[in-house]
TIMI-2910 file (N, C-alpha, C, CB; in pm, 1 decimal, decimal comma, always signed):
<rs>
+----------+----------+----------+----------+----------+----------+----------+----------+----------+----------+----------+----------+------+
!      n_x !      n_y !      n_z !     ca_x !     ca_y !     ca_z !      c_x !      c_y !      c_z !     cb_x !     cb_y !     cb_z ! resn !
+----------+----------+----------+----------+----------+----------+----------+----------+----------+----------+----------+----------+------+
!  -2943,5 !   -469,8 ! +16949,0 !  -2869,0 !   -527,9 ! +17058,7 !  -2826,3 !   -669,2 ! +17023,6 !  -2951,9 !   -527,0 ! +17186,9 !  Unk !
!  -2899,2 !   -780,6 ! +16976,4 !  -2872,5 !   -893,9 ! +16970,4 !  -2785,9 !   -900,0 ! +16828,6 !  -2997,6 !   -974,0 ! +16987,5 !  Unk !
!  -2759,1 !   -816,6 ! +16773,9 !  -2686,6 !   -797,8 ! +16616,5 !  -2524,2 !   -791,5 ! +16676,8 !  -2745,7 !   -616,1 ! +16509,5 !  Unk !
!  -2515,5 !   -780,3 ! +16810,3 !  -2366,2 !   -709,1 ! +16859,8 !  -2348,9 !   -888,8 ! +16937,6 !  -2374,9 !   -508,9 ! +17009,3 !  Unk !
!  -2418,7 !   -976,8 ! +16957,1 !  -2427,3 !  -1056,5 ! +16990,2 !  -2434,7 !  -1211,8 ! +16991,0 !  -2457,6 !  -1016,4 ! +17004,2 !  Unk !
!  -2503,9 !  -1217,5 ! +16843,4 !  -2559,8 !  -1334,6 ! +16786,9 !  -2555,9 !  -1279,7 ! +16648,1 !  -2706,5 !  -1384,3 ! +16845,0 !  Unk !
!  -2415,3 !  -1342,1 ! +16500,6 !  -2433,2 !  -1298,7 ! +16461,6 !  -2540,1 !  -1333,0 ! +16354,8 !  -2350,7 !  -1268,8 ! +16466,6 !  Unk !
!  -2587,4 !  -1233,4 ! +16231,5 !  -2680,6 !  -1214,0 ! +16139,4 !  -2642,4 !  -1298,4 ! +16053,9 !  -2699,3 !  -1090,3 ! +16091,8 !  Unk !
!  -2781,5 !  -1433,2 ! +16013,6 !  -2777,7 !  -1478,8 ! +15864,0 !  -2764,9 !  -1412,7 ! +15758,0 !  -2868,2 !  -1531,8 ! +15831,5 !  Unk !
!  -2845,9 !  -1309,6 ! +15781,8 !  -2879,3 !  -1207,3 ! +15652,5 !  -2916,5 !  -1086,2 ! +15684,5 !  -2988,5 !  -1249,1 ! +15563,1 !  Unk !
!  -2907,6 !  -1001,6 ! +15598,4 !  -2906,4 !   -849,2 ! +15604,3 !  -2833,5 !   -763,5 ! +15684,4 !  -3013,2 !   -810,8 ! +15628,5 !  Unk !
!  -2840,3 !   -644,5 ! +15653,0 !  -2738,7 !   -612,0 ! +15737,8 !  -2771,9 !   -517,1 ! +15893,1 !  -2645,5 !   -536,4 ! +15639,6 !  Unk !
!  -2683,4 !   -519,2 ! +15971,6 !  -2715,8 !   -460,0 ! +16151,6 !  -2578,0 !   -421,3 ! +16194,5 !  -2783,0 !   -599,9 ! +16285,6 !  Unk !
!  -2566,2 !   -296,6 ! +16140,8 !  -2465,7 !   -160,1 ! +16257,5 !  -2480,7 !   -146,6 ! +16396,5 !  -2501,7 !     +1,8 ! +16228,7 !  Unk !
!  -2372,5 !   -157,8 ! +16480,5 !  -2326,0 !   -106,0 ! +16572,7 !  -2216,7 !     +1,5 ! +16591,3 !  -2306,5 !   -188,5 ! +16618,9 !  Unk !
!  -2284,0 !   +135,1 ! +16618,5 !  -2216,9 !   +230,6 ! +16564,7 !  -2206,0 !   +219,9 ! +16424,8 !  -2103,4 !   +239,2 ! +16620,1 !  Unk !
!  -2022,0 !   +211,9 ! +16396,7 !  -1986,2 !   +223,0 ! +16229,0 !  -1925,0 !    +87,7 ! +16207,6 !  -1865,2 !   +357,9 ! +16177,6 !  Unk !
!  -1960,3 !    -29,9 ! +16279,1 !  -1939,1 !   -127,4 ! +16239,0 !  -2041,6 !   -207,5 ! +16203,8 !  -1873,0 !   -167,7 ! +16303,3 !  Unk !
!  -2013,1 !   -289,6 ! +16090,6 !  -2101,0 !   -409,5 ! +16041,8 !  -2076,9 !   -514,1 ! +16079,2 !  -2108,1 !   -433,3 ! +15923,5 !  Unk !
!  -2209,6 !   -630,7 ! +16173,1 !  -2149,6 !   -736,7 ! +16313,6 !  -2152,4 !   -828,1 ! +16162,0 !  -2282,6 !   -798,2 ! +16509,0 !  Unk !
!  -2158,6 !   -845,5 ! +16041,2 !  -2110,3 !   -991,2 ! +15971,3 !  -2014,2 !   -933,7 ! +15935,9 !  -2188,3 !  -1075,8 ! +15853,0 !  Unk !
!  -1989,7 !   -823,4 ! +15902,7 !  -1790,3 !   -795,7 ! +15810,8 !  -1708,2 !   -750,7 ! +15945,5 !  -1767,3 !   -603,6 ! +15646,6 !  Unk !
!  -1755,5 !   -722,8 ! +16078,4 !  -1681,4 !   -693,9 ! +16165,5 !  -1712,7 !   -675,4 ! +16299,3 !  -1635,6 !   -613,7 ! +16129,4 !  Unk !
!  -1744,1 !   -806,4 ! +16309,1 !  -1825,8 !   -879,9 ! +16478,6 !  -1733,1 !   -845,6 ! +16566,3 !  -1850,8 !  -1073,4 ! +16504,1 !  Unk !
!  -1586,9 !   -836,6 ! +16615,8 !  -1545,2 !   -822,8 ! +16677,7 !  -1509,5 !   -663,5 ! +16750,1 !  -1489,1 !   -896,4 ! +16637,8 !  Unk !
!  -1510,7 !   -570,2 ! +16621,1 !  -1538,1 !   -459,5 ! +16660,0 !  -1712,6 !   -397,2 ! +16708,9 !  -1476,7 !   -398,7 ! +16553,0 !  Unk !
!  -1816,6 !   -452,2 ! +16658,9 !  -1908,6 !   -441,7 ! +16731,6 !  -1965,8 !   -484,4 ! +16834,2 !  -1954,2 !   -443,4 ! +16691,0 !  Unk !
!  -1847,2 !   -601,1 ! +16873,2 !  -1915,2 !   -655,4 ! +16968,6 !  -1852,1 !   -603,4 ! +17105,8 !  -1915,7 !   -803,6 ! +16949,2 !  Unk !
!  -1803,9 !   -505,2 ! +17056,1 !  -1672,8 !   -387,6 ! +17174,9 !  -1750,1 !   -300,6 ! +17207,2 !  -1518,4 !   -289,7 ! +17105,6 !  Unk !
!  -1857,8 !   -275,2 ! +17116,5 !  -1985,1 !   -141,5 ! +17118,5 !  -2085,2 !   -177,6 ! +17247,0 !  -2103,8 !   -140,2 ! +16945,4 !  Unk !
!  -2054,4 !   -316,1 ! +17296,7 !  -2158,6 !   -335,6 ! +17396,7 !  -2142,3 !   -427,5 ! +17540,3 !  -2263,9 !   -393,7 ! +17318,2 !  Unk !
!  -2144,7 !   -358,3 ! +17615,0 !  -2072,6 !   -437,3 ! +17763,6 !  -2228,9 !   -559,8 ! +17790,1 !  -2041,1 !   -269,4 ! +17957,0 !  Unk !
!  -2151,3 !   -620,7 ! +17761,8 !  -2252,1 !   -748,4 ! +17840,0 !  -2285,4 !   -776,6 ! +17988,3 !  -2193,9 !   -877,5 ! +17812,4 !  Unk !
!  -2348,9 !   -788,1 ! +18107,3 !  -2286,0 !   -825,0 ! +18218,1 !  -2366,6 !   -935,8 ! +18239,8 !  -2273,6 !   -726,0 ! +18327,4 !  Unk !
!  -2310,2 !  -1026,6 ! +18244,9 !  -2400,5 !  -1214,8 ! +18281,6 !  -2425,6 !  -1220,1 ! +18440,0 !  -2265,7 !  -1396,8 ! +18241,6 !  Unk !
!  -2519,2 !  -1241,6 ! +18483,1 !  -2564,4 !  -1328,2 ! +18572,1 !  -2484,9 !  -1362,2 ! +18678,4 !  -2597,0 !  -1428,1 ! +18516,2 !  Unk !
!  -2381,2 !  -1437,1 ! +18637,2 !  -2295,1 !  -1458,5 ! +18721,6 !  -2209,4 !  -1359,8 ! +18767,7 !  -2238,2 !  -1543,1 ! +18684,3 !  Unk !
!  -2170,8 !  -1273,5 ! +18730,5 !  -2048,5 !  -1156,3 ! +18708,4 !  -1921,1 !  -1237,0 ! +18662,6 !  -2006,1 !  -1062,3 ! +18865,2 !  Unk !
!  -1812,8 !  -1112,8 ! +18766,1 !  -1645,3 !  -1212,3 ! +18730,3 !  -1635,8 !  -1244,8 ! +18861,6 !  -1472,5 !  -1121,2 ! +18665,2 !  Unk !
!  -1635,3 !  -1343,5 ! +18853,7 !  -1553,4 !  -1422,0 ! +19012,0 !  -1426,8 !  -1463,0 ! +18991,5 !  -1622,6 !  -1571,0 ! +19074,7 !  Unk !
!  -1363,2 !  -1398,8 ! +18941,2 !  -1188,2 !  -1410,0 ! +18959,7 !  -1076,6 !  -1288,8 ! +19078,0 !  -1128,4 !  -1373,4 ! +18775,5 !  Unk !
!  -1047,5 !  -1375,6 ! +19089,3 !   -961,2 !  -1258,1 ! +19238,5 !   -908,2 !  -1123,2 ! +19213,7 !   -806,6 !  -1322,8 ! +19305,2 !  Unk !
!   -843,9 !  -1081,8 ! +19248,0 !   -777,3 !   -933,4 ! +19256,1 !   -699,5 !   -970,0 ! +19156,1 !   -696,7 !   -872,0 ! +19396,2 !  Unk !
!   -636,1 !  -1032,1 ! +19106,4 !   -495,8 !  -1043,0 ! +18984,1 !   -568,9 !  -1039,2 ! +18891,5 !   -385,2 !  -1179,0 ! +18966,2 !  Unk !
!   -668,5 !  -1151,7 ! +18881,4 !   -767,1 !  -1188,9 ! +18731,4 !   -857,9 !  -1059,8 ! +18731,8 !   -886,7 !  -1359,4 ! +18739,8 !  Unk !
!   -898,5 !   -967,6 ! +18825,5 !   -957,2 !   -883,0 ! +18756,9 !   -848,4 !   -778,5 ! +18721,8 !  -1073,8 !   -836,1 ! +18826,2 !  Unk !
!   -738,1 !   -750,4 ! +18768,6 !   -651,2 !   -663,7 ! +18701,2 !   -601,3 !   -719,0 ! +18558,9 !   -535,2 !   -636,9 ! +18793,0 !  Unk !
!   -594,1 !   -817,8 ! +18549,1 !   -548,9 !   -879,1 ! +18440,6 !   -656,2 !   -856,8 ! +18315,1 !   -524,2 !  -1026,9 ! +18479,3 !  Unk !
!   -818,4 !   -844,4 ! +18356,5 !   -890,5 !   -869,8 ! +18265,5 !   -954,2 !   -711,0 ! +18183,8 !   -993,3 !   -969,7 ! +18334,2 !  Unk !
!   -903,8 !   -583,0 ! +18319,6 !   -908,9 !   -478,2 ! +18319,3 !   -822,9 !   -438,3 ! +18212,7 !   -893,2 !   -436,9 ! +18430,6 !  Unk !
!   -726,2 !   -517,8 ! +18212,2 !   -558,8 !   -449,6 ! +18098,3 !   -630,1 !   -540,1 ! +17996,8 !   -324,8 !   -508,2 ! +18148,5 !  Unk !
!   -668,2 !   -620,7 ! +17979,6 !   -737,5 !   -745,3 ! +17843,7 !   -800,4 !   -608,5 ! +17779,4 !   -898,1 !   -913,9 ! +17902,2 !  Unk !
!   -920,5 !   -540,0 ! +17874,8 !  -1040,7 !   -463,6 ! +17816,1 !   -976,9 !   -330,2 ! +17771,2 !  -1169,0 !   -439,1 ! +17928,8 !  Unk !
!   -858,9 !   -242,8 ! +17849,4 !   -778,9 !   -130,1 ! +17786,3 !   -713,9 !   -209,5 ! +17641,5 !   -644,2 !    -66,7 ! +17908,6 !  Unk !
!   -662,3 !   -266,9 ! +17628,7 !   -620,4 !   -337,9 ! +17533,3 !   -705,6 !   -332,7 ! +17358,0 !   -625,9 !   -471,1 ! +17607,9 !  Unk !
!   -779,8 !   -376,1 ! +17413,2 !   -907,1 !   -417,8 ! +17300,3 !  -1003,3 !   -277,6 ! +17290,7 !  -1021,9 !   -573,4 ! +17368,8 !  Unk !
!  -1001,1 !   -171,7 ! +17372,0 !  -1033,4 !    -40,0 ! +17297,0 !   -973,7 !    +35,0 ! +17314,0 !  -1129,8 !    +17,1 ! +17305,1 !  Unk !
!   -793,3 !    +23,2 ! +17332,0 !   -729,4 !   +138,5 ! +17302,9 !   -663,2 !   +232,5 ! +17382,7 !   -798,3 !   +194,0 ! +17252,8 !  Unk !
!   -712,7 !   +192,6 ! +17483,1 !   -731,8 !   +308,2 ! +17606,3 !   -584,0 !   +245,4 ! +17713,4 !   -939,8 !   +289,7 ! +17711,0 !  Unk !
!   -524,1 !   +382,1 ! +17787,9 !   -420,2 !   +305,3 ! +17886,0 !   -482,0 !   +256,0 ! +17944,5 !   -329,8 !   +359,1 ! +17967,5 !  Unk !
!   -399,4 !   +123,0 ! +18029,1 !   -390,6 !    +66,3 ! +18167,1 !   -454,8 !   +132,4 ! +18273,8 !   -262,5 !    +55,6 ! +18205,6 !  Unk !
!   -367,5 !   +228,0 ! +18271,6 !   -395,9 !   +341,1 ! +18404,5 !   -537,0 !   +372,5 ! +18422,4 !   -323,3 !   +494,7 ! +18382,5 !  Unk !
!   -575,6 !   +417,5 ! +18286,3 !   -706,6 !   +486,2 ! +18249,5 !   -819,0 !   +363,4 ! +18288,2 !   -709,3 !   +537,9 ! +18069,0 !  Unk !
!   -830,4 !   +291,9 ! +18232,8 !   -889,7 !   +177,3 ! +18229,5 !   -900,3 !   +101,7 ! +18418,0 !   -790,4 !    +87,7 ! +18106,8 !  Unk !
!   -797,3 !   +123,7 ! +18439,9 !   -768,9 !    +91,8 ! +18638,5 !   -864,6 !   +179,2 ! +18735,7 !   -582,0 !   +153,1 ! +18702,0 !  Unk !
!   -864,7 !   +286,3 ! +18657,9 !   -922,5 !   +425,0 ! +18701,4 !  -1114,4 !   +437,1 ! +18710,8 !   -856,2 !   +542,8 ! +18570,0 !  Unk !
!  -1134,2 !   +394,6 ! +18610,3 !  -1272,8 !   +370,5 ! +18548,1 !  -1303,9 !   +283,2 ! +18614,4 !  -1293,8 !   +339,3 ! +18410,8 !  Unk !
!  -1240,3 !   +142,4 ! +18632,6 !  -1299,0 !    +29,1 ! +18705,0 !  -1319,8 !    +72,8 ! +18816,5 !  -1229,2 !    -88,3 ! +18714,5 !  Unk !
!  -1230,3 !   +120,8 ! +18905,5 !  -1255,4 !   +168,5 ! +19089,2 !  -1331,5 !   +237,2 ! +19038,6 !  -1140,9 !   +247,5 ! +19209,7 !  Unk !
!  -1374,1 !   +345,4 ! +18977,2 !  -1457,8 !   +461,8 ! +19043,4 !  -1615,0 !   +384,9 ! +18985,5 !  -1410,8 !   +658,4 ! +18968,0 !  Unk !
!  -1652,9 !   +311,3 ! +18895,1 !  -1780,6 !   +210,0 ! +18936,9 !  -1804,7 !   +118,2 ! +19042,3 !  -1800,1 !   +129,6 ! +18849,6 !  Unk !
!  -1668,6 !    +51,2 ! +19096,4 !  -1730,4 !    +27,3 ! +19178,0 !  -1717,8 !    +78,4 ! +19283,6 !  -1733,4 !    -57,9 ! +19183,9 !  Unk !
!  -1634,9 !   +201,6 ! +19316,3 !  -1706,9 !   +335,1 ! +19442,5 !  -1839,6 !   +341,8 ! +19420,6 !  -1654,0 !   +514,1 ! +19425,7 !  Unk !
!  -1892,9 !   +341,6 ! +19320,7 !  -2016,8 !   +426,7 ! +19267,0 !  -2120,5 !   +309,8 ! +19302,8 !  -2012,3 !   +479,8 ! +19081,3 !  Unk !
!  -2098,6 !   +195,6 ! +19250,0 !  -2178,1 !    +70,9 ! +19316,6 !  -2175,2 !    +94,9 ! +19433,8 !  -2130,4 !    -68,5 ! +19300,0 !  Unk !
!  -2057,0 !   +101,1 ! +19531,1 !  -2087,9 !    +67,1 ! +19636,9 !  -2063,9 !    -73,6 ! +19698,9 !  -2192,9 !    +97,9 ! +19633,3 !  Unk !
!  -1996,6 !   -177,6 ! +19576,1 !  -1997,2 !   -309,6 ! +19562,1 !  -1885,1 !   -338,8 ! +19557,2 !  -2059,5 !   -359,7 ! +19470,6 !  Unk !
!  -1831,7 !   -443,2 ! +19620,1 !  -1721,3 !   -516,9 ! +19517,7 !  -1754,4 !   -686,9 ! +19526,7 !  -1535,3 !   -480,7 ! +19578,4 !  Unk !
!  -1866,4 !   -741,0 ! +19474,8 !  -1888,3 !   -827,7 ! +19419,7 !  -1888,7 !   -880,0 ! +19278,1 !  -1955,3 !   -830,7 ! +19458,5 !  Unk !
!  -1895,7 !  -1025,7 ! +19210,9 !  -1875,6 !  -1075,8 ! +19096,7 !  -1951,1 !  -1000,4 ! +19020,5 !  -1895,9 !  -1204,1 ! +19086,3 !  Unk !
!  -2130,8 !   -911,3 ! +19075,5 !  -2175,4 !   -856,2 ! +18973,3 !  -2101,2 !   -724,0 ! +18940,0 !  -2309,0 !   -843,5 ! +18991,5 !  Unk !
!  -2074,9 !   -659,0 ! +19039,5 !  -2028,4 !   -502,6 ! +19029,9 !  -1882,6 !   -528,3 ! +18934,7 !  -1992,5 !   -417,5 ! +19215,6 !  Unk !
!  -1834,9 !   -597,6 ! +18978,8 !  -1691,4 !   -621,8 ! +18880,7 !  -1696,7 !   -659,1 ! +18744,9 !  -1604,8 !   -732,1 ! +18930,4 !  Unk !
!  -1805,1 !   -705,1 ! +18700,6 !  -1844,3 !   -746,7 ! +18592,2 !  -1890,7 !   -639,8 ! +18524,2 !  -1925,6 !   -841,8 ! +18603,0 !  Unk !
!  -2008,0 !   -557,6 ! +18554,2 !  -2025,0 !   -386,6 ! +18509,7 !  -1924,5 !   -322,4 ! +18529,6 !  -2125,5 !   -300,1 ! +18580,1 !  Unk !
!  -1803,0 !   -315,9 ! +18644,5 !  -1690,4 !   -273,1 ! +18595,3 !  -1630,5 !   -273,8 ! +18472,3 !  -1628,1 !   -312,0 ! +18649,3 !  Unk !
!  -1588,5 !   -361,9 ! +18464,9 !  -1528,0 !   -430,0 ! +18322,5 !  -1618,9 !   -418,9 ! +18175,5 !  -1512,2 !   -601,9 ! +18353,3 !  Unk !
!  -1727,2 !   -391,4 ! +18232,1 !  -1842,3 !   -324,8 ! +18083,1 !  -1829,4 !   -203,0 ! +18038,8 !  -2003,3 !   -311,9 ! +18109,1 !  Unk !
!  -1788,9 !    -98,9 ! +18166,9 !  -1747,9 !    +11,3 ! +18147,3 !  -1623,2 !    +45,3 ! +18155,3 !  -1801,1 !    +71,6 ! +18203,7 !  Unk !
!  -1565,4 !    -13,9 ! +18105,5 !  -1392,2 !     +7,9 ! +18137,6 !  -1391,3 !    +95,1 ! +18015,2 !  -1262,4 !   -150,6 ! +18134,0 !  Unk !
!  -1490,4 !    +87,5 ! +17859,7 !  -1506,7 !   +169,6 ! +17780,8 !  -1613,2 !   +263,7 ! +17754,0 !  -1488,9 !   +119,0 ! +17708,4 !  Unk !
!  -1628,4 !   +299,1 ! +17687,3 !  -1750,0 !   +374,4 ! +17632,1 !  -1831,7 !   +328,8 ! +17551,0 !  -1724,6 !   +473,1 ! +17576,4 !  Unk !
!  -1918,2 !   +243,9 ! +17582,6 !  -1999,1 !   +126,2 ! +17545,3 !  -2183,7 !   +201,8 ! +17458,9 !  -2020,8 !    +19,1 ! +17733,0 !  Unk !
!  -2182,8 !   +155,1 ! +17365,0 !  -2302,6 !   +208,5 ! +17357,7 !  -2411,5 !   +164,5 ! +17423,9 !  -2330,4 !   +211,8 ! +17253,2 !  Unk !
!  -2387,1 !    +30,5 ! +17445,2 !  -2504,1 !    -19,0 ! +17533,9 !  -2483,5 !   -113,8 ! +17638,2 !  -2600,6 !    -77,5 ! +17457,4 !  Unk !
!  -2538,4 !   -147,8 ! +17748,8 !  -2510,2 !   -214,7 ! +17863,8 !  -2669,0 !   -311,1 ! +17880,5 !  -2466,6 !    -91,3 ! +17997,8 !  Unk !
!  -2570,9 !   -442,2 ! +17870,7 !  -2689,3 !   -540,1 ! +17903,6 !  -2673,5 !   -650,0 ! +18024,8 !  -2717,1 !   -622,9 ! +17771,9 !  Unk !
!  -2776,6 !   -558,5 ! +18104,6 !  -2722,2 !   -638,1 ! +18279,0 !  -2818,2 !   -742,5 ! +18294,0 !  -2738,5 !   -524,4 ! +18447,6 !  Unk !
!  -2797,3 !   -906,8 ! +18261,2 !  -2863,5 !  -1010,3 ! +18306,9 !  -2907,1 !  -1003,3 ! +18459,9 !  -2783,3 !  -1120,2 ! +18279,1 !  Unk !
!  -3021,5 !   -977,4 ! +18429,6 !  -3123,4 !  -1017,4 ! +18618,4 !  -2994,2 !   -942,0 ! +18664,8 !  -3157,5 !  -1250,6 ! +18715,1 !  Unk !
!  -3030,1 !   -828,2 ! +18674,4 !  -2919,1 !   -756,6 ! +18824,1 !  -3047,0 !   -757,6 ! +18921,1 !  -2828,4 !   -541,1 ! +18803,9 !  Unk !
!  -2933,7 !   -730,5 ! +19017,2 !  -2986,8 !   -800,3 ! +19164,1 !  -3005,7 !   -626,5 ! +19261,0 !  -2818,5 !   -947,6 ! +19256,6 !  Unk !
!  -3151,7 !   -564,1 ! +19283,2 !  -3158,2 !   -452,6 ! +19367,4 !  -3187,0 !   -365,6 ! +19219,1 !  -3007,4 !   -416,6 ! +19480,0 !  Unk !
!  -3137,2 !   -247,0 ! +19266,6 !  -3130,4 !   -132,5 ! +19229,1 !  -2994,3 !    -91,3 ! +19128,8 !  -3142,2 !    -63,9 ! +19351,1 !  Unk !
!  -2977,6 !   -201,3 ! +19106,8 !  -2838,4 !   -184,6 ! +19046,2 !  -2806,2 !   -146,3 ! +18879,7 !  -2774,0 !   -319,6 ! +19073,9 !  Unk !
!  -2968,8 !   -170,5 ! +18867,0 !  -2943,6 !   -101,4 ! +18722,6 !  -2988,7 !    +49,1 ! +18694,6 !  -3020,4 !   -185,6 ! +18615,5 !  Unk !
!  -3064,5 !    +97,1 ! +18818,1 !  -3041,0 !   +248,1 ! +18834,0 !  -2936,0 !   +313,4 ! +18856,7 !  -3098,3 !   +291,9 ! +18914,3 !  Unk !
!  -2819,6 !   +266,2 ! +18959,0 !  -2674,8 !   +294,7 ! +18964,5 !  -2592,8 !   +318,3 ! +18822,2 !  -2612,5 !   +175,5 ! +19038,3 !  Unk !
!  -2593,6 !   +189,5 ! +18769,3 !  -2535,5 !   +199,2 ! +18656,4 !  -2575,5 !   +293,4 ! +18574,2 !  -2538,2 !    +99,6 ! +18602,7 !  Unk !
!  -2714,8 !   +336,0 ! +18520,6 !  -2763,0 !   +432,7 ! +18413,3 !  -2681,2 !   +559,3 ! +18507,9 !  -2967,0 !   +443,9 ! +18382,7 !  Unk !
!  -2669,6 !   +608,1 ! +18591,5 !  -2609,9 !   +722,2 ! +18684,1 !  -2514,3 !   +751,3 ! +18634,2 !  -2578,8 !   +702,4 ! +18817,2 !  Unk !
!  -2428,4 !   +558,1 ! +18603,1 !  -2285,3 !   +609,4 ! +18572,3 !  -2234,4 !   +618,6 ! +18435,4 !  -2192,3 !   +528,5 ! +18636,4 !  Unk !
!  -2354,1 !   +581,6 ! +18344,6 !  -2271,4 !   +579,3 ! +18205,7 !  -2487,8 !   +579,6 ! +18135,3 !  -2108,5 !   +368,8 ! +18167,6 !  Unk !
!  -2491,1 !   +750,5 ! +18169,8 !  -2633,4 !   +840,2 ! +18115,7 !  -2656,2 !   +755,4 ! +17959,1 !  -2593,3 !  +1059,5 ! +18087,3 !  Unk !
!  -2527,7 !   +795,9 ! +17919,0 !  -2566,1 !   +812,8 ! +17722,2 !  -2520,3 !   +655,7 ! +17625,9 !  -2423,2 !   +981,4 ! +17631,8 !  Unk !
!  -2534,7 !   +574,2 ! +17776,9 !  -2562,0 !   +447,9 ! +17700,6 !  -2714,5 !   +367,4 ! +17716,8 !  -2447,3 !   +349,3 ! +17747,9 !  Unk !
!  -2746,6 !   +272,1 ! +17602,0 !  -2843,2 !   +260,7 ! +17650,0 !  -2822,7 !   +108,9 ! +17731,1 !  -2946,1 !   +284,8 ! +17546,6 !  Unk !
!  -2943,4 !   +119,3 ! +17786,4 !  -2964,7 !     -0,3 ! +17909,9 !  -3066,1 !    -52,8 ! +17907,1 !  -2961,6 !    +33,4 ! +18045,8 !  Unk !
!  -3005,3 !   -241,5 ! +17908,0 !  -3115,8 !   -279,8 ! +17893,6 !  -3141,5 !   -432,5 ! +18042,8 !  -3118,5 !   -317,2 ! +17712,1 !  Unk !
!  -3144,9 !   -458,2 ! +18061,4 !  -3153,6 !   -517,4 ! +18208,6 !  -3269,8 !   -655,9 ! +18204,8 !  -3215,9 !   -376,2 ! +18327,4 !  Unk !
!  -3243,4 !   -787,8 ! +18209,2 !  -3332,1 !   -882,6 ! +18177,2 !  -3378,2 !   -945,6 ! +18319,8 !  -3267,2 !   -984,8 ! +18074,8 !  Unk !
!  -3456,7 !  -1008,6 ! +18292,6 !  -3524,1 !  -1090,2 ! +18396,0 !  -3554,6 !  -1214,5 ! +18380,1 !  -3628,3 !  -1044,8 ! +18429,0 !  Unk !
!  -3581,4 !  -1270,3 ! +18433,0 !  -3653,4 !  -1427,4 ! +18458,4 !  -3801,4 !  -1398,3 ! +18490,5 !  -3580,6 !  -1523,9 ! +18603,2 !  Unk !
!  -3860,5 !  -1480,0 ! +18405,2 !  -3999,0 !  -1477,2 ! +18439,9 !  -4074,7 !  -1591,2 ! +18469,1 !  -4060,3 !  -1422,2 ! +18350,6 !  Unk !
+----------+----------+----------+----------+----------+----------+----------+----------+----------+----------+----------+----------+------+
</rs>
């Protein structure tokens, strides 16, 4: 997880079929981050950031528009965090890392995307 993240002095760490020192930017696509804060940008900036994320793996607009609403139907949310796991799953992520989610919200998410893995932090 932290290889897709922080990259490596030395040796080497795959994500998927990418290598994060010869090709950080494609591994670092392998893994939806969601911070703490979420996205607190309005209705434009998250459409805008939705077409950023179709963009960068490939996928239509449409498709990508599509995916975002139906997480957060599935949340149940439309707050900075839920929009933020939106936008994690706008692809097919191998892994999802939800800073301190707030409730039950990282059981939702595993619901919505089974065959990634999840990893969910805390404050202690």
């Amino acid at each position: 997880m932290c290889g897709a993240i922080v990259r490596p002095t030395s040796g080497t760490i795959y994500v998927g079929d990418y290598e994060t020192r010869l090709q950080p930017p494609q591994a670092k696509r392998r893994v939806g981050f969601v911070d703490v804060a979420g996205f607190d940008g309005d209705t434009h900036a998250f459409a805008c950031e939705v077409a950023f994320h179709a963009q960068c793996w490939g996928i239509t607009r449409h498709l990508a528009s599509e995916r975002a609403a139906r997480v957060l139907d599935a949340l149940s949310r439309d707050d900075a965090y839920a929009r933020a796991i939106a936008l994690a799953l706008v692809a097919d992520v191998d892994l999802i890392v939800l800073d301190q989610p707030p409730g039950d919200l990282a059981v939702r998410v595993h619901a919505l995307a089974p065959t990634a893995a999840l990893l969910a932090t805390r404050v202690a």
